[in-house]
N, C-alpha and C positions, 0 to 999 in steps of 0.2 A: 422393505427388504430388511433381512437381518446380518447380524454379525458384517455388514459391512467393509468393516476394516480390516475385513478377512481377504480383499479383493485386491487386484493392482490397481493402480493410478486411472489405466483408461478405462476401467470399467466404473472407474466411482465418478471417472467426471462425468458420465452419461448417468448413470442410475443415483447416486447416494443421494439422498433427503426425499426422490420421488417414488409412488406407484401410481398405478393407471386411477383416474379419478374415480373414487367410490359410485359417484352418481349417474355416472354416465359411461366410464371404463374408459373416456381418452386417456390416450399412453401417452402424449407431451403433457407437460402441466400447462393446463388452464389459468391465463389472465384470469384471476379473483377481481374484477374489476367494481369492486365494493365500499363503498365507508365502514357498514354496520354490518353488528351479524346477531340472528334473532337467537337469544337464550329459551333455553327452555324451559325454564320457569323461574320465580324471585329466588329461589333457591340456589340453583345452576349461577345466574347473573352476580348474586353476593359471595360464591366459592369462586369465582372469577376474579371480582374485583379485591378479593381478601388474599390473593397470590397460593390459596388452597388446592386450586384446580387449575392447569393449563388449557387455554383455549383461544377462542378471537371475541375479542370486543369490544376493537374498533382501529379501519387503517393504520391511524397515526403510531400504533402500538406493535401490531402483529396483522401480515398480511398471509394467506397460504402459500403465492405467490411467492411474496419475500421470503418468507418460511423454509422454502425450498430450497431458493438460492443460499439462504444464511446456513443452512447444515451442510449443502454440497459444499462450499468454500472451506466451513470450518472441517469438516473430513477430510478435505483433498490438504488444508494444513497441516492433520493431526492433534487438532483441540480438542478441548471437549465442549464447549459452548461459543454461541459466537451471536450476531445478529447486524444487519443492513441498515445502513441509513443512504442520506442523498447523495451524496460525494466523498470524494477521498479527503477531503479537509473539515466535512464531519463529521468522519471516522477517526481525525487524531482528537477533533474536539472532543468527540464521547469516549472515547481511552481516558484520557483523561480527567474528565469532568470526576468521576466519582474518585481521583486520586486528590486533586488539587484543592486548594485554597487560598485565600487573603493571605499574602506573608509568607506561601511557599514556593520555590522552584524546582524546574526541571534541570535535568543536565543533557546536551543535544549536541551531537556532531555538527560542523561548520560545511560538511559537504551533503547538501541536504536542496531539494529543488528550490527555485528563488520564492515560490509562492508561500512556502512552508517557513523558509527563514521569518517573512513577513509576517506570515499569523505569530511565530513565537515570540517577535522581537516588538512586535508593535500592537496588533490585536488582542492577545490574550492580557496585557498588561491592567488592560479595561475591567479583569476579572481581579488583580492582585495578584496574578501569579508572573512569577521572577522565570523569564532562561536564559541558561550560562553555557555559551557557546565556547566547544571546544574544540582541539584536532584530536579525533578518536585514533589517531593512529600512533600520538605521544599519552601513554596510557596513565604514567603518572599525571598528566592534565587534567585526565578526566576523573582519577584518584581526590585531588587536590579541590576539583568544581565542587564533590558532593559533599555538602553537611548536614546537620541533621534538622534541616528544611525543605532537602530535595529529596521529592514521590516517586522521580523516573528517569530513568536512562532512555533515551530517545536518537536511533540512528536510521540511517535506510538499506537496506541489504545488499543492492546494488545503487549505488548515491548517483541521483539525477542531478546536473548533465554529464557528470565524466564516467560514468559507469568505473567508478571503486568501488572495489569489492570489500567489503567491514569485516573487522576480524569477529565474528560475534560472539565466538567460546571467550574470549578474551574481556571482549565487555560484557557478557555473563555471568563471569566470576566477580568481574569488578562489581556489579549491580548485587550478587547473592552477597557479597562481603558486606556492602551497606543496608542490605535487610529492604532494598526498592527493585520495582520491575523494571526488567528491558521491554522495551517497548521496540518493535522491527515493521517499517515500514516495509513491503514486501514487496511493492509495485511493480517496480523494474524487473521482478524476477519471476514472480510466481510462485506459487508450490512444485510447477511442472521440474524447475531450473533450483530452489533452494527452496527448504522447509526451515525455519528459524530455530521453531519452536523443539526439534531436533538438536540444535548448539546451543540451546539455554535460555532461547525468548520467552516469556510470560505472555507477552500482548505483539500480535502481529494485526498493523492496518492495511488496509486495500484501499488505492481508487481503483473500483472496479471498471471505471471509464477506460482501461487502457487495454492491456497484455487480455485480461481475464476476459473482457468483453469483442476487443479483439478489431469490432470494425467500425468506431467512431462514430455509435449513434446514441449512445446515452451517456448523463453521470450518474455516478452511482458508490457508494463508499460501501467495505464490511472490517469488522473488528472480531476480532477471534482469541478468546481465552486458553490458555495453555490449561487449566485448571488446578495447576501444580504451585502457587503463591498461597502463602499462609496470609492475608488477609486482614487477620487478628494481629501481628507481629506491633512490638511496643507502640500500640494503638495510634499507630501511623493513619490507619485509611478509616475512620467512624463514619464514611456516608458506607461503608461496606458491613464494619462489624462494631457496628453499635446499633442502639435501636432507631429504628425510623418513624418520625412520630407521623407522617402522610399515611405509615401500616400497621396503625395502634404499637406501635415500640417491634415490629420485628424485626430481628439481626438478621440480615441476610448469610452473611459468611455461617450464625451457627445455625442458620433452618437449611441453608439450603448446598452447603461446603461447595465443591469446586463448580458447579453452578451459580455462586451468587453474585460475581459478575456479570456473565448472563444478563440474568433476570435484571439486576439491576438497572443494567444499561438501555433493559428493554420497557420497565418497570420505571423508571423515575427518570434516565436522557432520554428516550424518545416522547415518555409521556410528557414531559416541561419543555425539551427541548422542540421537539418536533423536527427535526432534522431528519423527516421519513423520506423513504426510498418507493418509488411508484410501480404499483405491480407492472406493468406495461415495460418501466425498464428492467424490472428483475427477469422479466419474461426475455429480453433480449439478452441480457448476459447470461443466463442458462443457459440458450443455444450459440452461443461464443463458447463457453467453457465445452460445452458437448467434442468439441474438435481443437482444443488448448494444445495435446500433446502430439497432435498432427502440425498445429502451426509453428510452434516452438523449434523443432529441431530446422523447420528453413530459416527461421529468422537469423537461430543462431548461424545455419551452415552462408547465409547471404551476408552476415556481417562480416563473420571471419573472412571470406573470402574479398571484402571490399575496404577492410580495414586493412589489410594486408597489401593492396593494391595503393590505397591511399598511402601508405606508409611509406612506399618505395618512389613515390611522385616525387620531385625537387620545389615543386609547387606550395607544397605540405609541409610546416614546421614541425608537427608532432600532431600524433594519433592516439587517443588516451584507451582504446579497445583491452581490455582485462583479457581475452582469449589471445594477444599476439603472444610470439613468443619472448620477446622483445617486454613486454608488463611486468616492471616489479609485483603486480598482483595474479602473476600467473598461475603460481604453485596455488594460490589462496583462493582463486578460482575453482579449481580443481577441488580442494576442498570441497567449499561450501556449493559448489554451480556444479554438481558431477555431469551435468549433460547439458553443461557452456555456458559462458559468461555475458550470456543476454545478446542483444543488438541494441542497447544504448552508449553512445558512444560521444567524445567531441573530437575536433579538429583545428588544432591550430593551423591558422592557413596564412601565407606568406605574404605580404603587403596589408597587413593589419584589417581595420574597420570598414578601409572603402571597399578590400580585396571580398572581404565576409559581405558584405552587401550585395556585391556585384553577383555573385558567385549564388547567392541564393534567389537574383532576381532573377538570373539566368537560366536556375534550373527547368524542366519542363515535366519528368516524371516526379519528382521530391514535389511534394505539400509543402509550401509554406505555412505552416501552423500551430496555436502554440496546441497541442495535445501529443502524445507519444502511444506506443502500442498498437498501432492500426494495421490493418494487414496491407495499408499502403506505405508508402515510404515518405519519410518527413524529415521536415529541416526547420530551423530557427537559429536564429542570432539572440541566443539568450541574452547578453550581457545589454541590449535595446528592447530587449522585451520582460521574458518570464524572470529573470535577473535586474531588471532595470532601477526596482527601487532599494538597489540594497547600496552600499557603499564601493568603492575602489577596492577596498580590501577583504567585504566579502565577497565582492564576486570573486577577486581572484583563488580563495578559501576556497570556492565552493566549484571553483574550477571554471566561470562561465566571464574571463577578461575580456575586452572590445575584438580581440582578434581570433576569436572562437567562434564555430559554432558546432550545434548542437544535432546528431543525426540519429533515427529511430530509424534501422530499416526494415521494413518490411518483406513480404512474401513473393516480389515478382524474380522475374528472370534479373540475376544479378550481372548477365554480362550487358544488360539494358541500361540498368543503375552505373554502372560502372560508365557504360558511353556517357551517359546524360552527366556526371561528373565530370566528364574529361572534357565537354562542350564547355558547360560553366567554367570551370576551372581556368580553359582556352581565352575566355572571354574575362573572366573578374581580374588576369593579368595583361589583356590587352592595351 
């Protein structure tokens, strides 16, 4: 298809990146269920591997498959390039990779899921690189974190577990003033619910395991380039815009400008890295995303209506829901979320750790599980699970204390959720 972007929202999350297969005219895409793919001839194969000619030559690299999904995401964002790997925690490692090094840091919101604190605080360390965890919401903080060692600004657009809403114009200027990208994890929201790259993000990540996929059968990660970062800037990033000697010396940024991220990531992280994404699950988030902007407005119309309910219980300390009206992040909702403020939510609930235990063993429609985004409805006691290995004072930073927990709701009948709350609830105060 052409000109694309010329389309609304629900016609690109069915069509953009696909046509009917050349070879046989199926109109879904085709599992590429492939390793290799035959060149046709030493000629073809060396404008291949010489980054001359785009094409396939070989899964770990580019799948058609993946292919597909990695352009629908990055259009339904508004990038201009983008590409897939296996999960949403090798999506922030490949943003990444081509920024960092020995010696340097990132700068990263404190309200951020507990898996991700741990990859920044503990795992990446293993590479040399430094993160300086701050409250994005005191802006001289995050002013003060960046020197002239930090590659990136790193927040979440709607921050897992409490669903706060980031001010991102805000730290997009902060990031353009220090000459580094913002980097926007987008999970929680979507493209459907917030575009980043719209309020000044450079690098927006996806687990695609969640919202995008929709029914809790694969993982799956994508990274998408705004294409709008100068690259070259006082030769900050040289795995970008210097030469590469694995490409006899080409510079990506001046062969290739606002593709050579991109290529990069697809070109030297997934070829070293290998953090690929498998046709088989690109094949099921395609058909998640095909009905994203059908599932979205229940989630949000089921949350509001069950956060609003929770809120009024005596049972219930506080409801952290960004769509009440009641949310210091209400107006900033509105802003950035024009059609709602997700269904990630927590819950402070009244008799502390034993009440949160109780209360989620009780339930009988809520998942106990850690994953979010499903078109079921879930629950977790972050602060004993997906929270567990951080400290007392990140969890409480990151919003997920002993006496929380954590609720993704989904797409059923919400006066259903709403009983099966009121059971548990009846019960973890018993």
């Amino acid at each position: 298809m052409s000109e694309l972007p010329t389309y609304g929202f629900d016609t690109l999350q069915v069509h953009a990146g696909s046509s009917p297969d050349p070879s046989t005219g199926a109109r879904q895409t085709p599992i590429y269920q492939t390793t290799a793919y035959v060149f046709r001839d030493a000629d073809h194969a060396a404008a291949l591997f010489n980054l001359s000619e785009v094409g396939y030559i070989y899964s770990r690299l580019t799948n058609p498959t993946v292919g597909v999904l990695a352009e629908r995401v990055t259009t339904l964002e508004g990038g201009t390039g983008g590409y897939c790997c296996s999960s949403g925690h090798a999506a922030q490692i490949m943003a990444l990779f081509p920024l960092m090094g020995p010696g340097l840091n990132l700068v990263s919101s404190n309200r951020l899921y507990g898996g991700t604190v741990t990859q920044f605080s503990r795992t990446i360390t293993r590479f040399g690189w430094e993160t300086r965890f701050v409250d994005t919401e005191d802006l001289d903080s995050v002013k003060a974190a960046i020197d002239d060692k930090t590659r990136a600004l790193f927040c979440e657009s709607i921050a897992n577990p409490g669903g706060y809403i980031t001010d991102l114009e805000a730290l997009a200027k902060i990031a353009d003033s220090a000459g580094i990208p913002l980097i926007v994890d987008n999970t929680s929201a979507t493209p459907y619910l917030c575009r980043p790259i719209e309020h000044g993000a450079t690098l927006v990540v996806h687990s695609l395991t969640k919202f995008l996929t929709g029914n809790g059968t694969i993982t799956g990660g994508a990274v998408v380039d705004s294409g709008k970062f100068d690259w070259s800037i006082d030769g900050k990033y040289p795995s970008l815009a210097s030469p590469e000697p694995a490409y006899h010396g080409l510079n990506f940024y001046e062969a290739l400008g606002s593709m050579a991220f991109t290529f990069h990531g697809i070109a030297v992280g997934l070829r070293d890295l290998g953090m690929t994404m498998n046709p088989q699950a690109a094949h099921y988030t395609l058909l998640g995303i095909e009905t994203l902007s059908l599932r979205m407005p229940k989630h949000v119309a089921n949350a509001e209506k069950i956060a609003n309910w929770l809120e009024q219980d005596d049972r219930i300390e506080k409801v952290t829901y960004a769509g009440l009206a009641s949310s210091p992040y209400k107006n900033r909702a509105a802003k950035y979320c024009p059609n709602g403020a997700g269904s990630l939510f927590t819950v402070a609930v009244k008799g502390g750790y034993d009440a949160c235990i109780k209360l989620v063993d009780s339930l009988e429609l809520f998942s106990h599980v850690a994953n979010l985004g499903d078109a079921r409805s879930l629950i977790i006691h972050s602060a004993s699970t997906t929270h567990r290995q951080l400290t007392p004072e990140q969890q409480e930073a990151a919003g997920a204390t002993p006496n929380v927990v954590r609720l993704s709701i989904g797409i059923e009948d919400p006066e259903d959720l709403i009983a099966d709350l009121d059971q548990a609830l009846a019960k973890a105060h018993s």
